[in-house]
C-alpha positions as CSV (number, residue, x, y, z in Angstrom):
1,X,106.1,129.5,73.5
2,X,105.1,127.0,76.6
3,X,107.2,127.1,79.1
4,X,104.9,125.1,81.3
5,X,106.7,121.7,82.4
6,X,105.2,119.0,79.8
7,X,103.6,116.0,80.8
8,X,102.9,116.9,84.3
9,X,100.2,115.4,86.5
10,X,99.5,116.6,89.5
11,X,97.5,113.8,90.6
12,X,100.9,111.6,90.2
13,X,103.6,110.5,92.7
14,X,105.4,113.4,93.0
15,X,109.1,113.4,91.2
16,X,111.7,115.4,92.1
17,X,112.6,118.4,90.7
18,X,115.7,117.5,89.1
19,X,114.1,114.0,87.4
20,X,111.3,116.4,86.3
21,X,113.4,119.0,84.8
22,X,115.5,115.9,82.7
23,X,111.8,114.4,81.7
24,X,111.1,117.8,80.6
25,X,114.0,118.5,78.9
26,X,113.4,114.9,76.9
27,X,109.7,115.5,76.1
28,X,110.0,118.9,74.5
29,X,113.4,117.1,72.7
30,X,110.8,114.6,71.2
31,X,108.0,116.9,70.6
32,X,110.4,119.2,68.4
33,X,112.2,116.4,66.7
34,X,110.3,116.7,63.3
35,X,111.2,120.8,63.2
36,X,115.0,119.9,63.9
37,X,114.9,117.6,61.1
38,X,113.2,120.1,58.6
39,X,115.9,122.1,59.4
40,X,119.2,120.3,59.3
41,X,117.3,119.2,56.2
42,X,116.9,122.9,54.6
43,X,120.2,123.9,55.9
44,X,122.0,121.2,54.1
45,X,119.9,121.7,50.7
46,X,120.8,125.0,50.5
47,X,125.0,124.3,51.9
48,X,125.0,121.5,49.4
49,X,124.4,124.0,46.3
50,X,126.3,126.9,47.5
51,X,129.4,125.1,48.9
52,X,130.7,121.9,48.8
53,X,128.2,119.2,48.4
54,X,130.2,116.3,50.4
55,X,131.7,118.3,53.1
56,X,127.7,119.0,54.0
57,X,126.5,115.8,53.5
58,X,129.4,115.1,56.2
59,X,128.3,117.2,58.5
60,X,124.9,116.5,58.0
61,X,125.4,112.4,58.5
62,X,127.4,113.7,62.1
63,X,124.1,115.6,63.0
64,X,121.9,113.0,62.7
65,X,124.1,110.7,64.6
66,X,124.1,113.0,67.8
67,X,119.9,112.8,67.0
68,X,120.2,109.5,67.0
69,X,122.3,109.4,70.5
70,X,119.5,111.7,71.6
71,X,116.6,109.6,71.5
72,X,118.8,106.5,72.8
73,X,118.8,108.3,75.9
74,X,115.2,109.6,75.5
75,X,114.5,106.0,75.0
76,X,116.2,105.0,78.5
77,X,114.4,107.8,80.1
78,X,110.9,106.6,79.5
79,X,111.9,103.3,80.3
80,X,112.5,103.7,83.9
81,X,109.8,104.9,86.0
82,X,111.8,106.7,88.8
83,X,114.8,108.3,88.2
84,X,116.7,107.8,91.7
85,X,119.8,110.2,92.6
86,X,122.4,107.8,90.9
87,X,120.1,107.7,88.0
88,X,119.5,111.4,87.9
89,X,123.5,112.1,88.1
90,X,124.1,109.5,85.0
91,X,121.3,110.8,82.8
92,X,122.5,114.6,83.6
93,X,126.1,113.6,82.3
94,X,124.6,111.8,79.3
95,X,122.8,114.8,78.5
96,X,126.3,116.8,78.7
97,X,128.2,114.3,76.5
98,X,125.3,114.5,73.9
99,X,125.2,118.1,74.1
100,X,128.7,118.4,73.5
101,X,128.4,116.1,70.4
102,X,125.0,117.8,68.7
103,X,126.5,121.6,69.5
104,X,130.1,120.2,68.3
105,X,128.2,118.8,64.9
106,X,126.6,122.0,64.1
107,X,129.3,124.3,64.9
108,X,131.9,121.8,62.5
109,X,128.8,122.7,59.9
110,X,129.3,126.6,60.3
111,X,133.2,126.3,60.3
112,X,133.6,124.6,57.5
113,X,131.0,126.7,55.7
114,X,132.6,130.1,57.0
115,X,136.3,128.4,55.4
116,X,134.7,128.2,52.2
117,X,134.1,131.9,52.2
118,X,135.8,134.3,50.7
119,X,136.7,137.1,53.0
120,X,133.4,139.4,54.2
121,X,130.6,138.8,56.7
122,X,130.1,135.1,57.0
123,X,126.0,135.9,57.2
124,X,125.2,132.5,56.2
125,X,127.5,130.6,59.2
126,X,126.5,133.4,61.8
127,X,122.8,132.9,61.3
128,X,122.9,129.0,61.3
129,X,125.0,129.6,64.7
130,X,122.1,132.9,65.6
131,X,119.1,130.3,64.8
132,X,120.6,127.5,66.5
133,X,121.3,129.4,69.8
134,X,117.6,131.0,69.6
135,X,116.1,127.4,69.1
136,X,118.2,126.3,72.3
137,X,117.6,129.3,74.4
138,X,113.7,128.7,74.0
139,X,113.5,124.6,74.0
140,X,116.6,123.2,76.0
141,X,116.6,125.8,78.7
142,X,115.2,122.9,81.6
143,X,118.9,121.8,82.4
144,X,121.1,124.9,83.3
145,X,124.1,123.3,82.6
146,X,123.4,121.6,79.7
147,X,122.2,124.8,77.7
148,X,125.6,126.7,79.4
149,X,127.4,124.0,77.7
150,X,125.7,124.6,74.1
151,X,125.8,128.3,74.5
152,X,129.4,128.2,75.2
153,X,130.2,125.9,72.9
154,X,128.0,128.4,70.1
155,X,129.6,131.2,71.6
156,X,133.7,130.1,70.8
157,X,132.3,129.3,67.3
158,X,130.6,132.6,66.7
159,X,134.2,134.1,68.3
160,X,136.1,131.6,65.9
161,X,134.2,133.0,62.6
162,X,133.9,136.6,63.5
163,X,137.8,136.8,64.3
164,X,138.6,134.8,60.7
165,X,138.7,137.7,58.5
166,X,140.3,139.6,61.3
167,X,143.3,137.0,61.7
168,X,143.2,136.7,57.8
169,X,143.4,140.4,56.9
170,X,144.6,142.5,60.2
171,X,141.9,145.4,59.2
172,X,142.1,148.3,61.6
173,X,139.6,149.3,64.0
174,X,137.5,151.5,61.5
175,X,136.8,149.0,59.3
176,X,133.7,146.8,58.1
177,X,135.5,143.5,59.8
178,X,135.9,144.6,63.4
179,X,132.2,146.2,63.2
180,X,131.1,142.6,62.6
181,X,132.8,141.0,65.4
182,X,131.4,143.7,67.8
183,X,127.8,142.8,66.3
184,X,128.3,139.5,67.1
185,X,129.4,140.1,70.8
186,X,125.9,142.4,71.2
187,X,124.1,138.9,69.2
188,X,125.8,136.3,72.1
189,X,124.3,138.9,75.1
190,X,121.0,139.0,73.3
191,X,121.0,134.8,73.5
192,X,122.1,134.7,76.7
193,X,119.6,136.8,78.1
194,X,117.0,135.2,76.5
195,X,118.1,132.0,77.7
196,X,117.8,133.1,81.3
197,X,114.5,134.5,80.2
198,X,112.8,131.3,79.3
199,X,114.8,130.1,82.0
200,X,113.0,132.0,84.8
201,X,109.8,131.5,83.1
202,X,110.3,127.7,83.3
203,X,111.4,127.3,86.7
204,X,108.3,129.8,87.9
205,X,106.2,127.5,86.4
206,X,107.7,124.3,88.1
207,X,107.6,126.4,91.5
208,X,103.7,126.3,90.9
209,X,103.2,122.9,89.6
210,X,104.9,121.8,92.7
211,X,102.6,124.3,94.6
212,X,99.9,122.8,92.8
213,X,101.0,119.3,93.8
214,X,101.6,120.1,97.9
215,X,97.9,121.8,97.7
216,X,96.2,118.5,96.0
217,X,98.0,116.0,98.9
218,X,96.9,118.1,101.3
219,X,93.1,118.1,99.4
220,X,93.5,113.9,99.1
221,X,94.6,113.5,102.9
222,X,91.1,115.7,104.0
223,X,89.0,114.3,101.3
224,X,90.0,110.9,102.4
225,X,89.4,111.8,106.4
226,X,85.7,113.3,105.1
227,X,84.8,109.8,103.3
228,X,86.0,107.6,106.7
229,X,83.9,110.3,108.6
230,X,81.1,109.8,106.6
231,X,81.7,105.8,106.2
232,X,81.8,105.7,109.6
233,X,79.2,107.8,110.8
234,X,76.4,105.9,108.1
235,X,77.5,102.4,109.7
236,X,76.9,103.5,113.2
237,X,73.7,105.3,112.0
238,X,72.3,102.4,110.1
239,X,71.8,99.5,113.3
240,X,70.2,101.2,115.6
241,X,67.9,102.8,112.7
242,X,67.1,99.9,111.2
243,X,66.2,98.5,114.9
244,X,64.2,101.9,115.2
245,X,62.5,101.3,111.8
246,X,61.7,97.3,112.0
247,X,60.2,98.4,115.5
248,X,57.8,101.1,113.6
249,X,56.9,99.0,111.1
250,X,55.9,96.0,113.5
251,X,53.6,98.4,115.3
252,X,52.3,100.0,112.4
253,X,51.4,96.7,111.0
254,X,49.0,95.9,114.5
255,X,50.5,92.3,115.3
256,X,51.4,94.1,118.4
257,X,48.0,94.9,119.2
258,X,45.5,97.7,117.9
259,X,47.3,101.5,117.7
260,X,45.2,104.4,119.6
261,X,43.9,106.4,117.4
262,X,45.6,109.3,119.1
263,X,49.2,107.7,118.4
264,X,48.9,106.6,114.7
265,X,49.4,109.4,113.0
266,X,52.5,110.1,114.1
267,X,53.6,106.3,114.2
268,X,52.9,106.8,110.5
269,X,54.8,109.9,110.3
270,X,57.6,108.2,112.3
271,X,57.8,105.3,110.1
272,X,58.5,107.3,106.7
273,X,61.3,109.9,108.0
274,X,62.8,106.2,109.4
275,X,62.1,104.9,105.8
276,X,63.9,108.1,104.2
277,X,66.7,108.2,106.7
278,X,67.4,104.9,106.1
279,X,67.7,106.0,102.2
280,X,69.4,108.8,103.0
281,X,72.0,106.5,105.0
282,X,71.9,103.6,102.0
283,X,72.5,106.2,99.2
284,X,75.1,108.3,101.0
285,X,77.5,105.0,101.5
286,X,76.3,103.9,97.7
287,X,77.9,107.3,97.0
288,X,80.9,107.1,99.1
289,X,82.1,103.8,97.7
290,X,81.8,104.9,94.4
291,X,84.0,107.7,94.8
292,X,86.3,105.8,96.7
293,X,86.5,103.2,93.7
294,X,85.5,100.2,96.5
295,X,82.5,99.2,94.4
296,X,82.6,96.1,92.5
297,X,80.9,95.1,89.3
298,X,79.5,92.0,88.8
299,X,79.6,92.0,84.7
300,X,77.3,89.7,83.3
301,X,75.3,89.0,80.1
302,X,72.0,90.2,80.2
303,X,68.4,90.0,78.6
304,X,67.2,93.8,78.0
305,X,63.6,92.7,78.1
306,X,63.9,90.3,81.5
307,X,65.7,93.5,83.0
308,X,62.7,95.7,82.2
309,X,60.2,93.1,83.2
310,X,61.8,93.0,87.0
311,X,61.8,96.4,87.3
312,X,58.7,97.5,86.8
313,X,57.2,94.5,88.8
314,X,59.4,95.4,91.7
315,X,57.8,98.9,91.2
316,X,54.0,98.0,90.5
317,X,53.3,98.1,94.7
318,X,54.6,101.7,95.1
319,X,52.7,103.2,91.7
320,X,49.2,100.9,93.0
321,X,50.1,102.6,96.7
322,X,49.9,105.9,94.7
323,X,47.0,105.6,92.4
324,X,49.3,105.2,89.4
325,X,49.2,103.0,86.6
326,X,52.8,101.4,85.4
327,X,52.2,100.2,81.9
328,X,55.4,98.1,80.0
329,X,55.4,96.8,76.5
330,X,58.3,94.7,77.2
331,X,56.7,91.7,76.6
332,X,56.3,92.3,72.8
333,X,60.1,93.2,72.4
334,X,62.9,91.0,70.9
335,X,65.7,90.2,73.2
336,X,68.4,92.3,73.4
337,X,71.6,91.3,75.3
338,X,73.9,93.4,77.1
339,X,76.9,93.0,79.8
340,X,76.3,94.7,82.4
341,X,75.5,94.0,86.9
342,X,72.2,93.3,87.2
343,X,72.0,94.5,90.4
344,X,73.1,98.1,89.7
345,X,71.1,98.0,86.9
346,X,68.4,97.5,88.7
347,X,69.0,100.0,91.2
348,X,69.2,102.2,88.1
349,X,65.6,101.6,86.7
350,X,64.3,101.2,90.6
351,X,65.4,104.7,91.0
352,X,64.0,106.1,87.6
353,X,60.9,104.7,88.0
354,X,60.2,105.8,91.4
355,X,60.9,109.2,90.5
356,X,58.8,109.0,87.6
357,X,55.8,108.0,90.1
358,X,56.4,110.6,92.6
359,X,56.4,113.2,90.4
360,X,53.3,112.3,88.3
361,X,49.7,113.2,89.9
362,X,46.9,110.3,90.6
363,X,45.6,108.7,87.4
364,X,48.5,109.1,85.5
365,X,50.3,106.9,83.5
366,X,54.0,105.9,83.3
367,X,55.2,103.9,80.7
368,X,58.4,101.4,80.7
369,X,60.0,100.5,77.5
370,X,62.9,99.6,75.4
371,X,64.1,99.8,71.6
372,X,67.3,99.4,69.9
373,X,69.1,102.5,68.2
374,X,71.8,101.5,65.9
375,X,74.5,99.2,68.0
376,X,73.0,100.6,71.5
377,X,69.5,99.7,73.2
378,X,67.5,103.2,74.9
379,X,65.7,102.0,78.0
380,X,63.1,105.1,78.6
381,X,61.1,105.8,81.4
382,X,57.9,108.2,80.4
383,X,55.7,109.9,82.9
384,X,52.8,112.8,82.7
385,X,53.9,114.8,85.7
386,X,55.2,117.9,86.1
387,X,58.0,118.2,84.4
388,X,61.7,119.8,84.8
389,X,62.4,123.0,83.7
390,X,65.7,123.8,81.6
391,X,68.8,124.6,82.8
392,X,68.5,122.3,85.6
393,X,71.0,119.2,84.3
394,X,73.2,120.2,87.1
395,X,70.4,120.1,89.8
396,X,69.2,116.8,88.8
397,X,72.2,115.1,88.5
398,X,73.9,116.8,91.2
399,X,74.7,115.4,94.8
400,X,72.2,116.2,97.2
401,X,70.2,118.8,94.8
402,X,67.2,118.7,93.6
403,X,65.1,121.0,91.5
404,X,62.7,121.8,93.4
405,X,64.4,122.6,97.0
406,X,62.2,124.8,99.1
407,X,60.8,123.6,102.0
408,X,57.5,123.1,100.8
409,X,58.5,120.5,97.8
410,X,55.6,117.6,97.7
411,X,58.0,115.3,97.0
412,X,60.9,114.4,99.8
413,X,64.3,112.6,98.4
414,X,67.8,112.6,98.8
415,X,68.8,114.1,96.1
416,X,71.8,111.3,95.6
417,X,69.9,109.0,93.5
418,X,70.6,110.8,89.8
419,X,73.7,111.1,90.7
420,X,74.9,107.7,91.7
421,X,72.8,106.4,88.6
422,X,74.9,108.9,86.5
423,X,77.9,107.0,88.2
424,X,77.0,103.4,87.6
425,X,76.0,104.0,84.2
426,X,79.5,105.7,82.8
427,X,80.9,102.9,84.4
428,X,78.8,100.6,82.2
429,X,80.1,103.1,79.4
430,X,76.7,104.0,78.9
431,X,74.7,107.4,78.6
432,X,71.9,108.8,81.1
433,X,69.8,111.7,80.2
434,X,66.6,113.0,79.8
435,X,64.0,114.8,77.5
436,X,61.2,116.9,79.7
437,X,58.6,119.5,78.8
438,X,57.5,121.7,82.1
439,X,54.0,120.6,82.5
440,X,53.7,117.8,79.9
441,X,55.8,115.1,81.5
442,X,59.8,113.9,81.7
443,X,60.8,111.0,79.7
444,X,64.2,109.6,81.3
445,X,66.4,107.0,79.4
446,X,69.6,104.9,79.5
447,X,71.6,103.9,76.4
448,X,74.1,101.1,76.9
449,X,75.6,99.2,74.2
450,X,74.4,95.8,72.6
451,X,76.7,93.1,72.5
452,X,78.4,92.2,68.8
453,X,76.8,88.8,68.7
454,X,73.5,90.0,69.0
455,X,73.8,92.5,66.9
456,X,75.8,90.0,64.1
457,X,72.5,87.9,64.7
């Protein structure tokens, strides 16, 4: 048995204690309410052939009522979404009133069974009354006062039949009667400790979910103070650089006049750690927005083959730059349609293709393409370089990992860019992966989905 609170979320609002106990005490209500049936069901079967068929068919039709009371105020409950203090006093006194009713209902079931008797034992009432108290002890234990209610309620009943053959016969002490009534007082202690049992459990569990819950505010309120930090920090970092970096790339150019020779290496050098701070910079507020949920998505309809085309013509200068020939067969594919932003997209391929170049070796080849698998297109990007070895998902779609990490990597990065492409796509509800032999080469696809009228087409 669960005693774990149900349906709690500890990234919600927080509730109180006492709404969360009545929410509880309603959900595992409704979770059980197909078991309770099966059993009034059973239990007035088996009445119904043994005793008198419309006296159970009575009780059973007063039963189901105080079910059907039950989920009324179930029913309320889910309908508000905060149960204030007024609120929270009213419900609790529903939840007495029905509890009165449902215990009442079954107890006038055991009674009127234990009448029909003849004198001796009354197992069949006193185990109704055992399994009901059990069933109450373990599943409406959330609302102390409530279950005190039931139990006491069980308790008189169990009393009420052990004393009939007592009050009927006047047995002495020695006898089979009085053994049975002492049997059941040891049965009502068993109950009621297990009611504080599952009681203790319960609230021990809701101490920690509430634990749980202070621990996570605290972890929002510093998460949020990192991502301003870091916001912050990337703004003021990115105007002066991109005055530093405009300035290094005007006098690397020579409009400003020739460059010593003894000044342009390291004008050169200069000018690439600006370039890769400023992508450092770019990437790390790409990132923070998307965790923050401030980046919006532009959805649009778009042509698979026109998405490919731009992408690797924006790349073609950086693969001629290094000796690397960017091949696409783009322009023999049909036109595929998908809804997506263009612009992420693009960032998407732009960053897939660039890694595909800087890890490939001079003279290679990297191909672009595009083909339709069932309802979804596969956009794959194909190199001949080195390769990833396994295991290393995590690395390259990690934040700020990479596979290869020493300090003597050939190839520099942030180590953002999988990661934020992982991002974009799920929220295109697409798939990124990759298939990659160490050595051979690392092919890198998307999969997003076509839209019906293409498709239908």
């Amino acid at each position: 048995m669960d005693d774990a609170p149900s349906d709690m979320d500890v990234t919600e609002e927080p509730v109180s204690r006492a709404e969360q106990q009545i929410r509880d005490y309603y959900n595992g209500s409704k979770n059980l309410v197909w078991q309770r049936q099966a059993i009034f069901l059973a239990a007035t079967v088996l009445t119904m052939f043994y005793f008198d068929p419309i006296k159970s068919l009575a009780c059973y039709g007063c039963v189901l009522l105080t079910e059907l009371i039950d989920f009324a105020i179930s029913h309320r409950i889910d309908r508000q979404h905060r149960l204030d203090d007024r609120l929270v006093r009213n419900f609790r006194a529903w939840i007495i009133a029905a509890t009165v009713l449902s215990a009442g209902a079954i107890c006038l079931f055991a009674i009127l069974i234990a009448l029909q008797e003849p004198t001796g034992g009354h197992f069949t009432p006193l185990f109704f009354l055992l399994s009901a108290a059990i069933f109450a002890a373990m599943n409406n234990h959330q609302i102390v006062s409530a279950l005190a209610v039931r139990l006491a309620i069980y308790g008189a009943t169990f009393l009420f039949i052990a004393m009939l053959d007592i009050l009927r016969e006047s047995p002495p002490m020695s006898s089979d009667h009085w053994l049975q009534f002492f049997t059941v007082l040891f049965s009502m202690y068993f109950i009621v400790d297990c009611s504080f049992v599952f009681l203790r459990n319960y609230r021990k569990n809701l101490r920690q979910i509430e634990v749980l819950r202070e621990e996570h505010e605290r972890t929002k309120v510093a998460y949020r103070a990192k991502s301003q930090f870091v916001s912050v920090v990337s703004h003021e970092l990115r105007t002066p650089l991109t005055s530093i970096k405009g300035s290094l790339d005007l006098i690397n150019t020579g409009i400003l006049g020739p460059i010593p020779d003894q000044f342009q290496s390291v004008l050169r050098i200069a000018g690439r750690n600006a370039e890769r701070l400023s992508d450092l910079i770019n990437d790390i507020l790409d990132l923070q927005k998307i965790e923050a949920g401030e980046i919006t998505y532009r959805f649009i309809q778009i042509d698979v083959q026109d998405l490919v085309l731009e992408a690797v013509e924006a790349n073609k200068g950086f693969a001629d730059k290094m000796d690397i020939t960017l091949l696409t067969d783009a322009e023999e594919g049909k036109p595929l349609l998908i809804r997506g932003d263009e612009r992420r997209l693009m960032q998407v391929m732009s960053n897939m293709i660039s890694n595909a170049l800087k890890f490939s070796h001079a003279g290679d080849t990297v191909q672009v393409r595009y083909k339709q698998i069932g309802d979804k297109v596969r956009i794959e990007v194909e190199d001949q370089g080195v390769g990833i070895p396994e295991n290393s998902r995590d690395k390259v779609f990690g934040k700020f990992t990479q596979v290869d990490s020493t300090d003597q990597r050939a190839f520099g990065g942030t180590g953002l860019g999988m990661n934020i492409s992982k991002k974009i796509i799920e929220q295109h509800d697409g798939q990124i992966d990759y298939d990659s032999q160490v050595g051979v080469g690392t092919t890198f696809f998307i999969e997003l989905k076509i839209l019906d009228e293409v498709r239908a087409a």
